[in-house]
C-alpha positions in Angstrom: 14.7 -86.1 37.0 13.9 -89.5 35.4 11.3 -90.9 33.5 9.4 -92.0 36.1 8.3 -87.6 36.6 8.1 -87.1 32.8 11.1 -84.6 32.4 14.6 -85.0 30.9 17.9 -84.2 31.5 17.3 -81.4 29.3 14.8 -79.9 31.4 17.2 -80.3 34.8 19.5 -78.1 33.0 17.2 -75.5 32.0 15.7 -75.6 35.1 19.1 -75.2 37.0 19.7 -72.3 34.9 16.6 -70.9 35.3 17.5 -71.3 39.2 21.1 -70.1 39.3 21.1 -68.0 36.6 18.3 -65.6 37.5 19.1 -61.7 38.0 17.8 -60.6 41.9 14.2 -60.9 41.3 14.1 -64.4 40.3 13.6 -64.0 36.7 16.1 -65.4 33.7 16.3 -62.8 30.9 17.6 -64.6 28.0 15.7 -65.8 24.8 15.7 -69.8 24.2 18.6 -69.0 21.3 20.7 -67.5 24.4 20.2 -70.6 26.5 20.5 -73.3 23.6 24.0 -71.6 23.2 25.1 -71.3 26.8 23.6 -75.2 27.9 24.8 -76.5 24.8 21.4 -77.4 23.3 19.4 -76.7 20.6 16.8 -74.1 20.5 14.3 -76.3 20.0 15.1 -78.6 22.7 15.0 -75.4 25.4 11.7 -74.7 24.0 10.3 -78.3 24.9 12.2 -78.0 28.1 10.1 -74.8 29.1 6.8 -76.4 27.9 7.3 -79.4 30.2 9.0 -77.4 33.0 5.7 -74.6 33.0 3.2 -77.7 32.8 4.9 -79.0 36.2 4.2 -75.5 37.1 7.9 -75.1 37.8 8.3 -72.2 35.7 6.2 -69.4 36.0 5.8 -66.4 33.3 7.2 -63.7 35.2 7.0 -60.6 32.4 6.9 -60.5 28.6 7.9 -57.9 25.7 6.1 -58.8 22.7 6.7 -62.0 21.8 9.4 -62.5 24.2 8.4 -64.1 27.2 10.7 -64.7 30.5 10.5 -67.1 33.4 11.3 -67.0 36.8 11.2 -71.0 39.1 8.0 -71.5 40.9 8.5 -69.7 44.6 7.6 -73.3 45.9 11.1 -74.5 44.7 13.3 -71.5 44.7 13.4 -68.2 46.2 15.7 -65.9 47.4 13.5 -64.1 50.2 13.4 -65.2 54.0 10.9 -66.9 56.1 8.6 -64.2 55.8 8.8 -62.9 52.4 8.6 -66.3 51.3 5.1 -67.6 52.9 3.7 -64.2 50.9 5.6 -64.9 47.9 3.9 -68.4 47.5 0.5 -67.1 48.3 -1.6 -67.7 44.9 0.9 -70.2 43.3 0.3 -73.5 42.8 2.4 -76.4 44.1 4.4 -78.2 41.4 2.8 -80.9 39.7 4.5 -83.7 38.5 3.6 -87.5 37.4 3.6 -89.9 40.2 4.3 -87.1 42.8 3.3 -88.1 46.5 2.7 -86.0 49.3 0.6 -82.6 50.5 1.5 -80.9 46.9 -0.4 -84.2 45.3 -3.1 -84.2 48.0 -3.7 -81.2 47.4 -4.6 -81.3 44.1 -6.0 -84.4 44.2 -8.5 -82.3 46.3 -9.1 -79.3 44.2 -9.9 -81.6 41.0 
């Protein structure tokens, strides 16, 4: 991640978390005060991390309790299912989309705009 895509170092992390840290079903259950503390960041950093990471569509909100929303990555990046489970999982989800991004995900939108 470098400027030239629009995230930060900070996002990487959250994102890496978001990828390795996940229970079975893809989805990362801590609040932003839990990840601050475990990435070394502060809360309010996590929270511009998740804003930027879910306008690349590379988080998607995967349930919420009240106010409490959680996160699993994008299928398109990371998933845990096979061949087959993955094509159906990605179904319905947009590609990523990130500044300056070449290739079918780009064309793609280009093409749906």
């Amino acid at each position: 991640m470098n400027k030239d895509n629009g995230l930060k170092p900070s996002d990487r992390d959250v994102l890496r978390l978001h990828i390795h840290g996940s229970d079975a079903d893809g989805v990362l259950r801590m609040i932003q005060a839990a990840i601050a503390d475990k990435l070394g960041l502060k809360v309010r950093t996590v929270s511009g991390a998740i804003t930027r990471l879910r306008t690349a569509e590379l988080l998607i909100k995967a349930e919420s309790h009240g106010r409490v929303v959680y996160y699993s990555v994008t299928p398109h990046l990371a998933s845990r299912l096979g061949g087959r489970g993955q094509r159906e999982a990605v179904k319905g989800v947009r590609y990523p989309v990130l500044p300056g991004m070449k290739g079918e995900a780009a064309d793609d939108e280009r093409k749906s705009a």
